[in-house]
C-alpha positions as CSV (number, residue, x, y, z in Angstrom):
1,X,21.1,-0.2,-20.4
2,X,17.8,-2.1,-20.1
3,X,17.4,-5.0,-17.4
4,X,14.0,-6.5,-17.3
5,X,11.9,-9.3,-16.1
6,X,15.2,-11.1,-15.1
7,X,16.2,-13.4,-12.1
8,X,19.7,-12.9,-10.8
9,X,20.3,-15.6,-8.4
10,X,23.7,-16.2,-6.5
11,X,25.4,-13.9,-8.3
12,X,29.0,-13.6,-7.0
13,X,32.0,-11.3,-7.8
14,X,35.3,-10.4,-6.1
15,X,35.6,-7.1,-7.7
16,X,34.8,-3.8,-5.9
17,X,30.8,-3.1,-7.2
18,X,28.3,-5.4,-7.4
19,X,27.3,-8.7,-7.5
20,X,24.9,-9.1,-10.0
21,X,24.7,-5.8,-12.2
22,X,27.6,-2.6,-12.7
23,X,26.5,0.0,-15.1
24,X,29.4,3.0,-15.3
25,X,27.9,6.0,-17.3
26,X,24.7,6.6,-19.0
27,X,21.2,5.8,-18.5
28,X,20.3,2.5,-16.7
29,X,16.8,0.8,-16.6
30,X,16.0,-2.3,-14.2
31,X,12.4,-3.1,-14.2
32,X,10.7,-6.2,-13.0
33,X,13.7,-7.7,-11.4
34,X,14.4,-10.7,-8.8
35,X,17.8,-10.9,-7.1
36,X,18.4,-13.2,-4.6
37,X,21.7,-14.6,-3.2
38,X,24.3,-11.9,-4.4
39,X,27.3,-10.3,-3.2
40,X,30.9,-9.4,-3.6
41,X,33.3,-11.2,-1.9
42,X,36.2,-8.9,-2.0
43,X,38.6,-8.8,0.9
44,X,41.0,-6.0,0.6
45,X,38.9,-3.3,1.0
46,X,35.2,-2.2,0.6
47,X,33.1,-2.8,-2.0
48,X,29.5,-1.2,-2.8
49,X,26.1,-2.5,-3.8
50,X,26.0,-6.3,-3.5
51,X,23.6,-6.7,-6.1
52,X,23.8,-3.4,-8.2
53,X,25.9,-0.4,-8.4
54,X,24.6,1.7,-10.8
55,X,26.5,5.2,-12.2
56,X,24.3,7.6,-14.3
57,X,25.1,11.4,-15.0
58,X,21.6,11.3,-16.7
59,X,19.1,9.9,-15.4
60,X,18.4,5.9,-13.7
61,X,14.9,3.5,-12.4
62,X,14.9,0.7,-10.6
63,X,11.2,-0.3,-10.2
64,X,8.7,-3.3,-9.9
65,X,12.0,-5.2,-8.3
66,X,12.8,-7.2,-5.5
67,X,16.3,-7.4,-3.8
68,X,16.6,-9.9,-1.2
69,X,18.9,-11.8,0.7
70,X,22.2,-10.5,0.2
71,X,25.3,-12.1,1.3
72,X,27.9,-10.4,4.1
73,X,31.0,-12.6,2.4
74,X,33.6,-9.8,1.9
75,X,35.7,-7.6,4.4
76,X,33.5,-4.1,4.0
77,X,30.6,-5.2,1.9
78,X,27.8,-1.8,1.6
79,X,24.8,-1.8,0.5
80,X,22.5,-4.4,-1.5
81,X,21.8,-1.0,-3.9
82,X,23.8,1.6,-5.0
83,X,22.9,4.4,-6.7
84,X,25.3,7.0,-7.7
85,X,25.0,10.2,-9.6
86,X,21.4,11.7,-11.6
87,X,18.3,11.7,-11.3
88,X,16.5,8.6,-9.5
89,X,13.1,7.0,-9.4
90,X,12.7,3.7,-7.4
91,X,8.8,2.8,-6.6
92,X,7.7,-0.4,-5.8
93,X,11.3,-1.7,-5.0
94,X,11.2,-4.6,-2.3
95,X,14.8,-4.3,-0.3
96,X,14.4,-7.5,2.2
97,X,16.5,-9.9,4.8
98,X,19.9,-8.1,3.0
99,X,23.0,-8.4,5.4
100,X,25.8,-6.0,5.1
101,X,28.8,-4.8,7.1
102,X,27.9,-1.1,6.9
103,X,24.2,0.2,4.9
104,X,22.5,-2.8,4.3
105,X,19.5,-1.8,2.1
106,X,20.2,1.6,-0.1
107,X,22.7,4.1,-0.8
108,X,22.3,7.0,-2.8
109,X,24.9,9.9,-3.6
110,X,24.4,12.8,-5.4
111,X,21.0,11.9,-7.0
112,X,18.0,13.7,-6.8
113,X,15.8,10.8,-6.0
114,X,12.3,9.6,-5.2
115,X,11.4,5.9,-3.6
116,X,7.7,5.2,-3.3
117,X,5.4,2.4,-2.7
118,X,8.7,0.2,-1.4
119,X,9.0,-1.7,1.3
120,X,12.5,-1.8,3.3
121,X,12.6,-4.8,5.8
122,X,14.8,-6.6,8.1
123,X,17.7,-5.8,6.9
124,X,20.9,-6.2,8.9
125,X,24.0,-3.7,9.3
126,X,26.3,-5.6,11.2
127,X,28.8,-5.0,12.8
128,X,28.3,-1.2,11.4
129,X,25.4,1.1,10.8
130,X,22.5,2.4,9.1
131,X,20.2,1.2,6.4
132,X,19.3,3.9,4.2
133,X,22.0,6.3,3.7
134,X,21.4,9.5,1.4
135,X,24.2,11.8,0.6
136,X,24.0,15.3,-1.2
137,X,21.1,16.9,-3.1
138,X,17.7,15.8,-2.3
139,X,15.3,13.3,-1.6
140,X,11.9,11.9,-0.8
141,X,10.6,8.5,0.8
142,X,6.4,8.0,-0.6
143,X,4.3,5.7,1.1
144,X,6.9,3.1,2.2
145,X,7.7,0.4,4.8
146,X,10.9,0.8,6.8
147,X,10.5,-2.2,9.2
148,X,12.4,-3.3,12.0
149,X,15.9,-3.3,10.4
150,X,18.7,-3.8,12.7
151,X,22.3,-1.8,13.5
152,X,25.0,-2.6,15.3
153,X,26.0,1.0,16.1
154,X,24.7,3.8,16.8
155,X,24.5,6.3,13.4
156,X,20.7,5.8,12.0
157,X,18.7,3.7,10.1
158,X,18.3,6.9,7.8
159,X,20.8,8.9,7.7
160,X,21.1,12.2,5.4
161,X,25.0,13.9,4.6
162,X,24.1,17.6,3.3
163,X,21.1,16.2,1.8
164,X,17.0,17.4,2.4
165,X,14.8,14.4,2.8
166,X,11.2,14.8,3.1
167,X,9.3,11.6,4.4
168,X,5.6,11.5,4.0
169,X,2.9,9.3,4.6
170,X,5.0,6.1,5.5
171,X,5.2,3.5,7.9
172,X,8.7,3.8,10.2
173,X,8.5,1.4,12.7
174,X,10.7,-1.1,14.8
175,X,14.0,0.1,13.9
176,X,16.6,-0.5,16.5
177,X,19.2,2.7,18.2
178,X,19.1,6.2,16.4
179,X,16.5,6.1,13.3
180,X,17.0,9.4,12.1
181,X,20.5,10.9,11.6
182,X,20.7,14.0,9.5
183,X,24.5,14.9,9.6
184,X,26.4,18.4,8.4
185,X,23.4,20.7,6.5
186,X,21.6,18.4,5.7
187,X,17.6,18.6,6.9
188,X,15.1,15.7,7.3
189,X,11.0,16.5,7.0
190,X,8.7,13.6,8.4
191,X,5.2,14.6,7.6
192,X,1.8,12.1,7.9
193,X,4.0,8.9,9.5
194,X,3.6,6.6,11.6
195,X,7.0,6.4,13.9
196,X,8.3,4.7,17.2
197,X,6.4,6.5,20.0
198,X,10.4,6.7,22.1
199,X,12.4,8.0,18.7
200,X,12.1,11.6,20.3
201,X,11.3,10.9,23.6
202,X,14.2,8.6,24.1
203,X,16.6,10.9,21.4
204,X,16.6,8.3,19.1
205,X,17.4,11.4,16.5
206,X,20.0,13.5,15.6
207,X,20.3,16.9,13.7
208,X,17.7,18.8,12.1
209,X,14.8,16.6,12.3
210,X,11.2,17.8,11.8
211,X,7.7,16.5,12.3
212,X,4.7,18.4,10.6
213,X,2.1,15.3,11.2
214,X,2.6,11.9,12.8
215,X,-0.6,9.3,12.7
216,X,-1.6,7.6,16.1
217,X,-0.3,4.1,16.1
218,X,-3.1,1.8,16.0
219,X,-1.1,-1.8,15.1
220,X,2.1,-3.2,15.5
221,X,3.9,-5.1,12.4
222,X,6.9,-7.6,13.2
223,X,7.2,-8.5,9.5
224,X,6.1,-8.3,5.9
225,X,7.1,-11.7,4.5
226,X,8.3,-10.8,0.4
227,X,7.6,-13.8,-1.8
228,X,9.3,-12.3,-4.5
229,X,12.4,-14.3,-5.1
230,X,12.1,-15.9,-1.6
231,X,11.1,-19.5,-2.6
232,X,10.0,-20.6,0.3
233,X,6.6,-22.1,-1.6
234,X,6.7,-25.3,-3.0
235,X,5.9,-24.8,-6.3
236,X,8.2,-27.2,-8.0
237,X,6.0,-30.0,-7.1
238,X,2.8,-28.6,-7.0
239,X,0.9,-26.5,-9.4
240,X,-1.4,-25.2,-6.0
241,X,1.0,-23.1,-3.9
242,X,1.4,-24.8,-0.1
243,X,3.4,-23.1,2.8
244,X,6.3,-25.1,3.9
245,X,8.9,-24.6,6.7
246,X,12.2,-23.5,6.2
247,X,13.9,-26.0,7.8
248,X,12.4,-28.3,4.9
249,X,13.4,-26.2,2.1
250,X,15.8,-28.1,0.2
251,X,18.9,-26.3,-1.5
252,X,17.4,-26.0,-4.6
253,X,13.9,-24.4,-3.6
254,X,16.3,-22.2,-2.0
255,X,17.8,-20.9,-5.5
256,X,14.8,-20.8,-7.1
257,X,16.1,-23.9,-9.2
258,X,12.5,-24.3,-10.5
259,X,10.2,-25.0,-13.6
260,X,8.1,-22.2,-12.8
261,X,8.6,-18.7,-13.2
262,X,9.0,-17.2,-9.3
263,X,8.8,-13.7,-10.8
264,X,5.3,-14.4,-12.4
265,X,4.0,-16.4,-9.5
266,X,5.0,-13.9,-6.5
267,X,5.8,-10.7,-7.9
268,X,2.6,-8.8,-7.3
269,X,2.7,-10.4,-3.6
270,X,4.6,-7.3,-2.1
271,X,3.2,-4.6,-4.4
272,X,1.9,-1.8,-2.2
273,X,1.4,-3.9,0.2
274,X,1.1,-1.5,3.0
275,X,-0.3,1.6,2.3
276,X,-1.6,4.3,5.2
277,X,-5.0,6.5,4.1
C-alpha cells in the first residue's frame, strides 16, 4: 500500500487500530503525509495507533510526514503511530502536541527500525507513561528532537522491552520523570547527545543505560513550533502568510478547511530543523 502527499484530517473510528490509516500484512508506504485531528474512540478496551497502525512481515516507511494533534477520546487510546512487525525506516517524521492515555508519540514491536532527522515534541502521556516505546529486536534514533514531552508516571519517555537502542547525535532534552527505561535484556547506547544534565545525577534512568559521548549544553529549547498541518497561519485570506493567535483561529483554520494546500505551504518548515554538528 502506497499513501502519499495526503491530508488526513479528523479522522475518527471506534474500532481497535487507527484512526486514519490500518494496513494488516504486506508492504506499506506513507510518504509526504499530514494528519491532524485523529483518533479512535473506542471504549471497551485499548486501542493502538491513533492515526496509523501499520502491520508488515516485509518491510514498511513512513517518511517526509507530520503527525500531530491527536485526540485522547477512547478509554486506553496508545500511540499516534504504530508500527508492528519488519523492517522500519522513519526519517523526517514530525510526531507533535499528540495526547494519549499510555505512549503518546511511537510504538514499535518487533521491527528492526531506524528514525532519523525527526522531531518528537510535546507530546502528552496522560494519565500513563512513556513516549517512545520500542519492543524486541533493534533500533536506532539519528539526529532527532525528543523535546519536552510529558508523563504522568514514572516508566520513561524511551523505553526499550528486550530491544538494543543506540541513540546518536540527538537532541534529548526537557522530558519530565524517568527518560530512559531499558526493561528485561534489553540495552540502550547514547552516544554524541545532548541530555538533561539531572537524568543520571538525579536516576532519572533505569536498566542498562550507556553514555559513550554527551555534548555540553550550550542552549535551552522550550519548543519547536511544526507548521505542518498545524494551521495556525492565515492563509485562507491572504496569499502572504501572517502569524495569528490561537485564540483567533476560527474552527475551520483549525481543520485546515482551506483553498490552499497546507502540505505545500508548510511542509519543509520542520525538515531537519535541528541538527547538532
Amino acid at each position: 500500500m502506497l499513501v502519499e502527499q495526503s491530508s488526513f484530517i479528523s479522522c475518527i473510528t471506534s474500532y481497535t487500530y487507527g484512526g486514519g490509516i490500518r494496513s494488516d500484512s504486506g508492504r506499506c508506504v506513507l510518504s509526504r503525509i499530514c494528519a491532524f485531528n485523529c483518533c479512535s474512540t473506542r471504549k471497551d478496551g485499548y486501542s493502538s495507533g491513533q492515526f496509523a497502525s501499520i502491520i508488515s512481515n516485509i518491510k514498511s516507511n513512513v517518511n517526509d510526514s507530520s503527525i500531530t494533534h491527536t485526540l485522547k477520546r477512547g478509554t486506553v487510546p496508545r500511540y499516534a503511530l504504530h508500527l508492528y512487525d519488519g523492517n522500519i525506516l522513519c526519517p523526517s517524521v514530525n510526531l507533535t502536541n499528540n495526547k494519549c492515555y499510555d505512549c503518546s508519540a511511537l510504538q514499535c514491536y518487533q521491527t528492526s527500525s531506524c528514525i532519523s532527522y525527526s522531531s518528537i515534541v510535546n507530546n502528552t502521556a496522560n494519565p500513563g507513561t512513556g513516549c517512545i516505546w520500542l519492543e524486541y529486536s533493534s533500533y536506532c534514533i539519528d539526529t532527532c528532537n525528543i523535546l519536552n514531552n510529558y508523563q504522568e508516571y514514572d516508566i520513561g519517555t524511551i523505553k526499550t522491552n528486550n530491544a538494543n537502542l543506540l541513540i546518536k547525535d540527538s537532541c534529548i532534552l526537557g522530558n519530565n520523570r524517568r527518560v530512559f527505561y531499558a526493561y528485561s535484556s534489553g540495552k540502550i547506547t547514547i552516544s554524541n547527545c545532548t541530555i538533561d544534565d539531572d537524568i543520571f545525577t538525579n536516576t532519572r534512568y533505569l536498566g542498562s543505560v550507556t553514555v559513550n559521548k554527551t555534548i555540553a549544553r550550550t542552549f535551552s529549547l522550550s519548543h519547536i513550533h511544526a507548521q505542518s498541518c498545524d494551521s495556525y497561519f492565515d492563509a485562507y485570506l491572504n496569499v502572504m502568510l501572517k502569524l495569528i493567535n490561537h485564540s483567533e483561529c476560527s474552527h475551520t483554520l483549525m481543520s485546515c478547511n482551506c483553498n490552499y494546500n497546507f502540505r505545500d505551504i508548510y511542509y519543509y518548515k520542520l525538515h531537519r530543523a535541528f541538527i547538532l554538528n
